[in-house]
GURO-599862 format. One record per residue (C-alpha): x, y, z; residue number from 0; residue in three letters. Coordinates in Angstrom, 2 decimals. Each point is the difference from the previous one (the first is absolute). Layout:
<pts>
X:Y:Z:NUM:ALA
...
</pts>
This chain:
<pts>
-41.12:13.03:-3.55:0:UNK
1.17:-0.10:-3.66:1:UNK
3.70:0.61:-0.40:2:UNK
-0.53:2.60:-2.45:3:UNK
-2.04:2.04:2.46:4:UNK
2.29:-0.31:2.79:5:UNK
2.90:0.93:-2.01:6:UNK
-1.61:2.96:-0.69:7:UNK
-2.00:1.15:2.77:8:UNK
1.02:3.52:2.06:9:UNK
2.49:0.42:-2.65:10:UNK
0.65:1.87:-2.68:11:UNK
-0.41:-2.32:-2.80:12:UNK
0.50:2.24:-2.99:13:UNK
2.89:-0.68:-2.90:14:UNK
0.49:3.68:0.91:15:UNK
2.07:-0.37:3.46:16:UNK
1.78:-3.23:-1.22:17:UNK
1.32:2.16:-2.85:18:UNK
1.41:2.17:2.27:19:UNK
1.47:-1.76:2.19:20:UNK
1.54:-1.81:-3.17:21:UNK
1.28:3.39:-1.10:22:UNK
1.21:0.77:3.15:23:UNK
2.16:-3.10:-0.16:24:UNK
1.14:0.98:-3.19:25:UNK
1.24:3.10:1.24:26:UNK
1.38:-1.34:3.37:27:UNK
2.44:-2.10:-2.28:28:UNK
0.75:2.70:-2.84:29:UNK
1.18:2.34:2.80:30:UNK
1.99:-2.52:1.84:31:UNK
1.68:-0.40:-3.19:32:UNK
0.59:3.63:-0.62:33:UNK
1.34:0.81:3.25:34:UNK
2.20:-3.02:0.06:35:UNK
1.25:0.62:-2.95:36:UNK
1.08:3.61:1.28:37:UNK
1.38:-1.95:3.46:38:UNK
2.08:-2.19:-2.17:39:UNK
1.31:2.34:-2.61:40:UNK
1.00:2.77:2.90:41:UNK
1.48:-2.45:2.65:42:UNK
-0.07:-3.51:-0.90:43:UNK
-1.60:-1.09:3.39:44:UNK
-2.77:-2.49:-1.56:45:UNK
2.25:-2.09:-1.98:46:UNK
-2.50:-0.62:-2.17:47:UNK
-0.17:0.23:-3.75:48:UNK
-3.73:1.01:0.00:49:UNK
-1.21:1.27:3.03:50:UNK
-2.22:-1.43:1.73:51:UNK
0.64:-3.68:-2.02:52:UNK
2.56:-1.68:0.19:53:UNK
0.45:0.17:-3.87:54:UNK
2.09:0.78:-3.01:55:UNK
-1.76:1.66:-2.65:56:UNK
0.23:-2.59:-3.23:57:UNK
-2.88:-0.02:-2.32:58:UNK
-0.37:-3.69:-1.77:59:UNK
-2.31:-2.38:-1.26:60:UNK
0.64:-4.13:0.40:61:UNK
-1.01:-3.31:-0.84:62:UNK
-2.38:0.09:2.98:63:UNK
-1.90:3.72:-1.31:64:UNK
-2.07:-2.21:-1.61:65:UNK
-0.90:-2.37:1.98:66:UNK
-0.48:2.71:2.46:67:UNK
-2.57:1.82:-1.92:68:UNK
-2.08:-3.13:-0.64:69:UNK
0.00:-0.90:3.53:70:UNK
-1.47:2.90:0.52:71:UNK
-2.27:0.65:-2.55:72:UNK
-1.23:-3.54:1.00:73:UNK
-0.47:1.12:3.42:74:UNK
-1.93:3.11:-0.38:75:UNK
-2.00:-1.71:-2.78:76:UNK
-1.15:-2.78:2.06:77:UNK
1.44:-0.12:3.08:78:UNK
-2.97:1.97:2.03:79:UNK
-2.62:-2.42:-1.55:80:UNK
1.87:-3.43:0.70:81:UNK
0.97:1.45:3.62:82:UNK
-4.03:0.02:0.67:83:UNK
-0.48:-3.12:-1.44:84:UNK
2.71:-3.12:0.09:85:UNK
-0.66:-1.90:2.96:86:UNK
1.94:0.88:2.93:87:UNK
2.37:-3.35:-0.06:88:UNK
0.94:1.73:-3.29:89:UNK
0.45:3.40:0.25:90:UNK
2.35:-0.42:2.46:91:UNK
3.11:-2.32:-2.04:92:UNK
-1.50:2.32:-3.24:93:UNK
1.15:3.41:2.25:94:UNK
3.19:-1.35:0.40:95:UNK
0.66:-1.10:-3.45:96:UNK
-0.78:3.19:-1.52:97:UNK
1.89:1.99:2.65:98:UNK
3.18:-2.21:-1.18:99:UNK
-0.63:0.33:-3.64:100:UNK
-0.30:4.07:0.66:101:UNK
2.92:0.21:2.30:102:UNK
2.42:-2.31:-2.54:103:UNK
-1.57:1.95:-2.80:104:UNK
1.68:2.80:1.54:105:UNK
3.22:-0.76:0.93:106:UNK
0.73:-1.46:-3.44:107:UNK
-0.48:2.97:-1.03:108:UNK
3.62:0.76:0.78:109:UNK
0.84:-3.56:-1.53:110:UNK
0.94:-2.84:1.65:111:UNK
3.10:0.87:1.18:112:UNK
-0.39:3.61:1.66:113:UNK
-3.64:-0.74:1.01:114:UNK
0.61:-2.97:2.03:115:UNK
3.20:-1.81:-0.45:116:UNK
2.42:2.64:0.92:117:UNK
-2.88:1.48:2.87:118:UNK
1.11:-2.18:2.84:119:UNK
3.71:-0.09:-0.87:120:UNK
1.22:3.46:0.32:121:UNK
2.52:1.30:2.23:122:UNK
-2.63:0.71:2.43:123:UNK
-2.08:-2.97:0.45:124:UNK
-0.39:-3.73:1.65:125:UNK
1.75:-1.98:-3.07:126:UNK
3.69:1.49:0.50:127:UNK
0.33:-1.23:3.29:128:UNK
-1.47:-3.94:-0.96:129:UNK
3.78:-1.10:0.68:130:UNK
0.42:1.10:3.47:131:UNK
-3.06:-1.87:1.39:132:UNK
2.37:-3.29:-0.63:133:UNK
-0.48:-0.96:3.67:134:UNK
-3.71:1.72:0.89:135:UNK
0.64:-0.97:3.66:136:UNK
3.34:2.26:0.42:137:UNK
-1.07:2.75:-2.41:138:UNK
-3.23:0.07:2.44:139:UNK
2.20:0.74:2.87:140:UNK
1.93:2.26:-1.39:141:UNK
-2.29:2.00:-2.20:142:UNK
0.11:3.38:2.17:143:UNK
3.31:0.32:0.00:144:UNK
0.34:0.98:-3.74:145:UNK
-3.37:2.72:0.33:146:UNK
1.92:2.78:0.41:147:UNK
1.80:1.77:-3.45:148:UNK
3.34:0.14:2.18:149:UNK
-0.44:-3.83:1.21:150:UNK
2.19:-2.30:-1.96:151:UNK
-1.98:-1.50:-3.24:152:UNK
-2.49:2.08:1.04:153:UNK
-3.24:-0.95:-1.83:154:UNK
-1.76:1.57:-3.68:155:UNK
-2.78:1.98:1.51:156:UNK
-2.90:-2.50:-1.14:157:UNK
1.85:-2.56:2.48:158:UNK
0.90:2.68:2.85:159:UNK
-3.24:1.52:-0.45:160:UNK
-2.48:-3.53:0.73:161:UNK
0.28:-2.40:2.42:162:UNK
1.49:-3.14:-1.35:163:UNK
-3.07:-2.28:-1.40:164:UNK
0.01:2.28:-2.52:165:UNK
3.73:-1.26:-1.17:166:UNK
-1.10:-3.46:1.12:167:UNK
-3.02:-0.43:-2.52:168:UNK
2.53:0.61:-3.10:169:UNK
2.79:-1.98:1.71:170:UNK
-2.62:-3.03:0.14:171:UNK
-0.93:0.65:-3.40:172:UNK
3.31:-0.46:-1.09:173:UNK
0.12:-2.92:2.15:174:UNK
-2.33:-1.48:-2.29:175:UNK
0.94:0.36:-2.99:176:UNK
-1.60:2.97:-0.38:177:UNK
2.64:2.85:0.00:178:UNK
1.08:2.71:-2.00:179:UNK
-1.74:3.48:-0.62:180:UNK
-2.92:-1.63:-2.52:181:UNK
-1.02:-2.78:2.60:182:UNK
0.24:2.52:2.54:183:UNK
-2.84:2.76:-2.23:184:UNK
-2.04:-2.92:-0.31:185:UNK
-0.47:-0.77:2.99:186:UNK
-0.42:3.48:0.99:187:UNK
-2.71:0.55:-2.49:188:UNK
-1.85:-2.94:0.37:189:UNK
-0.58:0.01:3.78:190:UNK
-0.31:3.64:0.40:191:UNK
-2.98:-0.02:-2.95:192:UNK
-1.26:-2.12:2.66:193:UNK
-0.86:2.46:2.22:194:UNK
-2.79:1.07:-1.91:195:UNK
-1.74:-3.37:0.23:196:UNK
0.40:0.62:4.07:197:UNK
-1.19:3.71:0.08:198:UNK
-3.27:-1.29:-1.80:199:UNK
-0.50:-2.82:2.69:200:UNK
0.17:1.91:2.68:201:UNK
-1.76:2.99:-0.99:202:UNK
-2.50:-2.83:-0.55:203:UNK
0.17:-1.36:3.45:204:UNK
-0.19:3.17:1.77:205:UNK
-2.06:1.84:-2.28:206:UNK
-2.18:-1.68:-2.37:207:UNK
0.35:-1.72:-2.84:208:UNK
-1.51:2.33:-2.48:209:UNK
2.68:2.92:1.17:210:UNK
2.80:-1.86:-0.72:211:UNK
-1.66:-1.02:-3.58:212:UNK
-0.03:3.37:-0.55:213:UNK
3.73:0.65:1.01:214:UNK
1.45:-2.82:-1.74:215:UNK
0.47:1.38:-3.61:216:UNK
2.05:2.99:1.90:217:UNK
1.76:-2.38:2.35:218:UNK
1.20:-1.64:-3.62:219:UNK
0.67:2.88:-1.94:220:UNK
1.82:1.96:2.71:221:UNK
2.91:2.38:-0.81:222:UNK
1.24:-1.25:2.87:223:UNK
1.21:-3.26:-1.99:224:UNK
2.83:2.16:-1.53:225:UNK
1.89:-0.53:2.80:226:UNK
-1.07:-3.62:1.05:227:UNK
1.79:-0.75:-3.65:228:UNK
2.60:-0.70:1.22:229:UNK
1.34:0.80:3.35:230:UNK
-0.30:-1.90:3.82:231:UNK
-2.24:2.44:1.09:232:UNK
-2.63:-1.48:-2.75:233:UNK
0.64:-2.94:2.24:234:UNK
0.17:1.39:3.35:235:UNK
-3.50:1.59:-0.77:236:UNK
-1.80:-3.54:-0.47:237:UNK
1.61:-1.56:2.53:238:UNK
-1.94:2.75:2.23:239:UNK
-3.32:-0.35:-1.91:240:UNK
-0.64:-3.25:0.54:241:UNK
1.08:0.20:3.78:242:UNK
-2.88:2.29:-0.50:243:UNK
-2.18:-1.85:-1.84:244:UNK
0.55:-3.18:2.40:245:UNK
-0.92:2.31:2.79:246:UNK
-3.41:0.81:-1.43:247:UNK
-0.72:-3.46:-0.71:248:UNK
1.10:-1.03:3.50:249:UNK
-2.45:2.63:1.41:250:UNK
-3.04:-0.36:-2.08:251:UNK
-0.36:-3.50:-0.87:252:UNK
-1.71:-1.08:2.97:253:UNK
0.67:-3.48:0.26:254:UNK
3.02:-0.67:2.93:255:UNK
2.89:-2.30:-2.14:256:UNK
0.14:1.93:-2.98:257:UNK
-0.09:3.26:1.87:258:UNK
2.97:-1.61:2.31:259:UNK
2.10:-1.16:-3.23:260:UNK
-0.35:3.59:-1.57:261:UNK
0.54:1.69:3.17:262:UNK
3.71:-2.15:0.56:263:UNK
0.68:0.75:-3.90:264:UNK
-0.62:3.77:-0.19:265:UNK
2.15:0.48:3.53:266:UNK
2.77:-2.31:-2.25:267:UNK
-0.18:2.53:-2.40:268:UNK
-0.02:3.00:1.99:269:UNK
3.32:-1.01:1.90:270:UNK
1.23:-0.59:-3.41:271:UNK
-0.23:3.48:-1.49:272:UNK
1.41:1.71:2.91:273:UNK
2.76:-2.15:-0.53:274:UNK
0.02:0.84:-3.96:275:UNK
0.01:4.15:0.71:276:UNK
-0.21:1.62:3.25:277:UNK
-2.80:2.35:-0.99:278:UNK
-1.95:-3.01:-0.83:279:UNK
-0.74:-0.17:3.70:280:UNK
-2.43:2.65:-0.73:281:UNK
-2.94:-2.41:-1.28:282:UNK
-0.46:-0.34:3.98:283:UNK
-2.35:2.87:-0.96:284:UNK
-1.95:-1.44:-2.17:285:UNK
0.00:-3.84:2.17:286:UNK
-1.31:2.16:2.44:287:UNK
-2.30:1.66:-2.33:288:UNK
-1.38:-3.46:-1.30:289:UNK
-0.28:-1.29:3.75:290:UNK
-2.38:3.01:0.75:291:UNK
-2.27:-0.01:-3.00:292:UNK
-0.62:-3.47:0.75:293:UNK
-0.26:0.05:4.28:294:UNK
-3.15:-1.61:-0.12:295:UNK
0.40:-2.51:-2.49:296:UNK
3.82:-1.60:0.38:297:UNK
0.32:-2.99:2.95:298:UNK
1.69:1.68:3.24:299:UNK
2.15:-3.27:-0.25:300:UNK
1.66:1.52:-3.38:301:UNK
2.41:1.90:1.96:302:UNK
1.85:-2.93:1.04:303:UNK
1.20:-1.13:-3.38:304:UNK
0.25:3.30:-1.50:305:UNK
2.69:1.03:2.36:306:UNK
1.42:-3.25:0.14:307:UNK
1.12:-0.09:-3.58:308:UNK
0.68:3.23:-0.10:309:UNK
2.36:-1.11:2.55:310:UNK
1.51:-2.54:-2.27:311:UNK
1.99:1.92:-2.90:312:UNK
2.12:2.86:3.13:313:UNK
0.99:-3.26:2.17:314:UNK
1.14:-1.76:-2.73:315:UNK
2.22:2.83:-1.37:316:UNK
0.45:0.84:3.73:317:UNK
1.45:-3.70:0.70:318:UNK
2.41:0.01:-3.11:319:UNK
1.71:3.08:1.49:320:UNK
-1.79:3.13:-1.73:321:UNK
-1.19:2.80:2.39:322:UNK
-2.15:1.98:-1.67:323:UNK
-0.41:2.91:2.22:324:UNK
4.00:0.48:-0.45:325:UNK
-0.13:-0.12:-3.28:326:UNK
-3.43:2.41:-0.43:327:UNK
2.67:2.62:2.08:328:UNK
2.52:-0.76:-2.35:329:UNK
-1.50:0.75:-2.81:330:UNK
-1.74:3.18:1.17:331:UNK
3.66:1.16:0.61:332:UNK
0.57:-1.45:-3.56:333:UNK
-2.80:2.44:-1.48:334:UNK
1.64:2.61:1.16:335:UNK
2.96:-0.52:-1.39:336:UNK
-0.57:0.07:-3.04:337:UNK
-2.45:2.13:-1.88:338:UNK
-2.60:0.14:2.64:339:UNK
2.23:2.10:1.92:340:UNK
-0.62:2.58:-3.03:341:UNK
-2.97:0.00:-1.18:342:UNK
-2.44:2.49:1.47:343:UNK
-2.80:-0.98:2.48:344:UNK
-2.09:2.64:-1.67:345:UNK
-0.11:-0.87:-3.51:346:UNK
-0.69:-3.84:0.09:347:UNK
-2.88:-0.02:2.87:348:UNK
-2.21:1.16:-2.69:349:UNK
2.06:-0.85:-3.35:350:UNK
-0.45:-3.87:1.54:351:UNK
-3.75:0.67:-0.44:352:UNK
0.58:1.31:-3.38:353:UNK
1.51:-3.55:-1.11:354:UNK
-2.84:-1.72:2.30:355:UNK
-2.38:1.61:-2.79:356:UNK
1.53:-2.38:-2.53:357:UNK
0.32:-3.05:1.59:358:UNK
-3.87:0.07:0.72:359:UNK
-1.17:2.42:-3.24:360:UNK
-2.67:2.55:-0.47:361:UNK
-2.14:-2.81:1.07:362:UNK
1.13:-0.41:3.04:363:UNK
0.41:3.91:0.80:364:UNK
-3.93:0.11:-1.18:365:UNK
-0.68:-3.39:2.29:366:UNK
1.72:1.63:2.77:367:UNK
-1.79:3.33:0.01:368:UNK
-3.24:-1.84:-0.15:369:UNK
1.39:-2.00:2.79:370:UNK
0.68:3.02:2.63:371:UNK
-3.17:1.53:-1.51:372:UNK
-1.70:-2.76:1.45:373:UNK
1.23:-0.60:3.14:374:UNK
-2.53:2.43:2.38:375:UNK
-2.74:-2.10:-1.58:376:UNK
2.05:-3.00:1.35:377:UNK
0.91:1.03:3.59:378:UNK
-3.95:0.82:0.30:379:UNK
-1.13:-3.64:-0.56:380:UNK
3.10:-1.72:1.79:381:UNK
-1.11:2.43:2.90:382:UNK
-3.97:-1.06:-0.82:383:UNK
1.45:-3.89:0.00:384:UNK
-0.98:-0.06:-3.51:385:UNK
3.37:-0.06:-1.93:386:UNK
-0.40:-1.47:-3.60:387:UNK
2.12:-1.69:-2.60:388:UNK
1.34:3.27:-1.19:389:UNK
0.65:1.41:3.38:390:UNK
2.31:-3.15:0.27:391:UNK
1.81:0.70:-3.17:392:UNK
0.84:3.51:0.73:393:UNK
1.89:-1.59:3.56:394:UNK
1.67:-2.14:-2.44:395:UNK
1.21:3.07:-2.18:396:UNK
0.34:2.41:2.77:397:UNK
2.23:-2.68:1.52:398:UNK
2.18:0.05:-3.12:399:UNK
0.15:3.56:0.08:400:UNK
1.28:0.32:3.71:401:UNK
2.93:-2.34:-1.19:402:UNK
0.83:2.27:-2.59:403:UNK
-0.21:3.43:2.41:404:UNK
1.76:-1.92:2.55:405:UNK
3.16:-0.85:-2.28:406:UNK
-0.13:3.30:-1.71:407:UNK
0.36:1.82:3.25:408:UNK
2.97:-1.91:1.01:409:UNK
2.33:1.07:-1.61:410:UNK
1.26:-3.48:-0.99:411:UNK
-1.54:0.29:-3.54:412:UNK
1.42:2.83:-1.82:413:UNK
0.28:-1.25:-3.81:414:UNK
-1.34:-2.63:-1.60:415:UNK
-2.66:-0.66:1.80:416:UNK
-1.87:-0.74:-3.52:417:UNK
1.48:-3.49:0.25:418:UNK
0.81:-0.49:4.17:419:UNK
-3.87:0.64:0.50:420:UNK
-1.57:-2.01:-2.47:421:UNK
-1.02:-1.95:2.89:422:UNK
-2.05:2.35:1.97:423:UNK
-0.94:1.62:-3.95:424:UNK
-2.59:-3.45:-0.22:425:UNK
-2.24:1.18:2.02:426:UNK
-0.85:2.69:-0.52:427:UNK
-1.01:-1.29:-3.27:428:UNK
-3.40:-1.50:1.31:429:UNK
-1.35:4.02:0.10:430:UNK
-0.37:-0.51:-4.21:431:UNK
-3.21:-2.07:1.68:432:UNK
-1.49:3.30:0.99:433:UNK
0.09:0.83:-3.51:434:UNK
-3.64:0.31:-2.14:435:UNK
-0.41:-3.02:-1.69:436:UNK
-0.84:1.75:-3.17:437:UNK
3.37:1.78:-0.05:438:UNK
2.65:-2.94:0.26:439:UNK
1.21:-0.11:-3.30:440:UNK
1.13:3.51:-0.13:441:UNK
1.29:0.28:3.06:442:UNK
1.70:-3.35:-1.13:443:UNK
1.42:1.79:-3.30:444:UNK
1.91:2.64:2.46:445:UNK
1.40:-2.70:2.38:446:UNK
1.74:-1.65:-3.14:447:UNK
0.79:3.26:-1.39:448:UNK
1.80:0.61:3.23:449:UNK
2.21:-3.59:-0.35:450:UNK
0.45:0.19:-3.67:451:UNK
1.65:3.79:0.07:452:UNK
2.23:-0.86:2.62:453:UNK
1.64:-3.11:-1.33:454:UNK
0.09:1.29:-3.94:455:UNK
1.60:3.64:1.49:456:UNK
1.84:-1.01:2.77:457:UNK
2.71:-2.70:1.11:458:UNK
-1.14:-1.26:3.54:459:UNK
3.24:-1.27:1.30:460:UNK
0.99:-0.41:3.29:461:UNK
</pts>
């Protein structure tokens, strides 16, 4: 069946409902802002600047406005036309590339220094504590016992807050040669621009290949790149795609070796990001997803070597004297010591959605409605045995979006959450493949719209 049919069969397919649901998301985040901004002024209890964000108001223009603008002019110029036609061995480096040039665009737009310099050197984050990781083995051992606020040399909250590869990565950095706050928003921008590259491969494994061309100029262009330039979680979120994207390769290549080799590699990376943030250990959902899209395809034998090196990373750390379940308790008493212990329940279980909105753009809110829109259409053929290449994207995206639901309804995520789930934001970005192919470039125009407000009218410190 052609893609363009199946996107758009048993739903409704008119600009009318995507509009709407656009609006909607317009309005979900305008009144998250107004009634923060009434919590804040009356009690203080968000401790946040502007509600929902974690913001300072501060319009500016900067060396990178320009680039910014070109990038994107580029983009919705072109980018729909060269997605549908480089050859795939292209398209894929190309995504990447352009989703780096957008997201550095961006955070020069603050200049060097505040944009990505100072980012990773605050008070708060991995960079302050470099010093302290003298003797990794020790610090390892003894990394618990400063969780706590009332421990001695109790850890910033970036430290406390993530289990310690997170630290690790910029202590090896440093290592190097590689250290200081510049090296360490390079790095951050140039792998986590990466995750684009693995979104479009495995949308392309599980999916088809023509669904993820159609994705990739909003996997580039997303808003969501405002807060992969430049903080960890940038980082953290590509380290998770491509345990994703290895996953799908492992399951639908066919042949036995490779499918073994990706397998051991994408359970690598898993262990690894529940060892760089504890919520990470939510893309079980969407392994498990991947593993059940694919049941009839993937080797039984994959199992093996996907839980053995997802084994690897936890009895490494385990070995060198880091219990992670201790420290997960730690820091949930840590949370609520500080400002978690204050903020209300009730405002951010919706408010996070409101930030969601620009992490993934209009876009993405149209993508998504299109993608529950089309989901009774799907459960009909996977009950007829007849699922199709779309029905396997919208697992991939409804996947995503149980990550999100799950972490909103914790209550571990109150704040922020614009830049601590950038990972789970990347996919839901495959929707924008729902969208008609005759209405990318505006739809394109209101995702950079989106990224271009926010960094020239806000500061997006953390």
């Amino acid at each position: 069946m052609d893609v363009e049919q199946d996107v758009g069969r048993g739903s409704r397919r008119g600009l009318r409902p995507d509009l709407y649901a656009a609006g909607a998301a317009v309005l979900l985040f305008a009144t998250a802002a107004v009634v923060g901004q009434a919590i804040e002024n009356s009690d203080g209890s968000l401790h946040l600047a502007w509600a929902p964000l974690y913001a300072w108001w501060s319009p500016q223009v900067g060396p990178g406005t320009p680039a910014a603008i070109t990038v994107a002019v580029a983009v919705i110029a072109y980018g729909p036309g060269l997605a549908a036609r480089l050859p795939w061995r292209a398209l894929v480096p190309v995504t990447w590339f352009v989703a780096m040039a957008w997201t550095w665009s961006l955070a020069l737009i603050d200049g060097w220094h505040y944009g990505i310099e100072r980012r990773l050197t605050t008070r708060y984050e991995y960079l302050t504590v470099i010093d302290r990781f003298d003797d990794i083995g020790a610090t390892l051992r003894g990394f618990t016992q400063h969780i706590l606020i009332d421990s001695p040399d109790h850890w910033p909250p970036h430290i406390a807050g993530h289990p310690p590869a997170a630290t690790l990565t910029f202590v090896w950095l440093d290592r190097i040669g590689l250290g200081g706050g510049g090296w360490a928003g390079v790095f951050c921008i140039t792998v986590g621009a990466s995750a684009a590259a693995a979104v479009l491969i495995a949308v392309r494994s599980l999916a088809d290949e023509t669904l993820a061309r159609r994705a990739a100029p909003f996997v580039a262009l997303a808003p969501a790149a405002v807060w992969v330039g430049a903080s960890a979680d940038g980082y953290f979120a590509a380290v998770a795609a491509w345990a994703v994207a290895l996953l799908a390769l492992a399951a639908t290549g066919g042949r036995r070796v490779p499918a073994l080799v990706y397998g051991f590699g994408s359970g690598v990376l898993l262990g690894f990001t529940g060892y760089l943030s504890y919520g990470l250990t939510l893309f079980s959902i969407i392994a498990v997803a991947v593993l059940l899209l694919t049941w009839r395809q993937w080797p039984r034998t994959l199992l093996l070597p996907l839980l053995a090196g997802a084994a690897v990373v936890p009895v490494a750390f385990t070995l060198a004297g880091f219990n992670w379940w201790e420290a997960y308790h730690l820091l949930v008493e840590r949370y609520y010591q500080g400002a978690g212990a204050i903020r209300p329940y009730w405002y951010f279980v919706w408010g996070n959605l409101a930030c969601t909105v620009l992490l993934v753009g209009l876009a993405g809110v149209a993508g998504l409605r299109r993608t529950l829109a089309t989901v009774p259409d799907a459960v009909r053929r996977l009950r007829a045995g007849a699922p199709t290449s779309t029905d396997r994207l919208l697992g991939l995206v409804l996947a995503g979006l149980l990550m999100v639901l799950v972490a909103d309804f914790s209550g571990m995520s109150k704040a922020e959450t614009e830049r601590i789930w950038l990972p789970f934001a990347f996919w839901l970005l495959p929707a924008t493949a729902l969208l008609p192919r005759g209405g990318q470039r505006g739809w394109l125009v209101a995702q950079v719209t989106v990224a271009l407000a926010i960094n020239h009218l806000f500061h997006t410190g953390w």
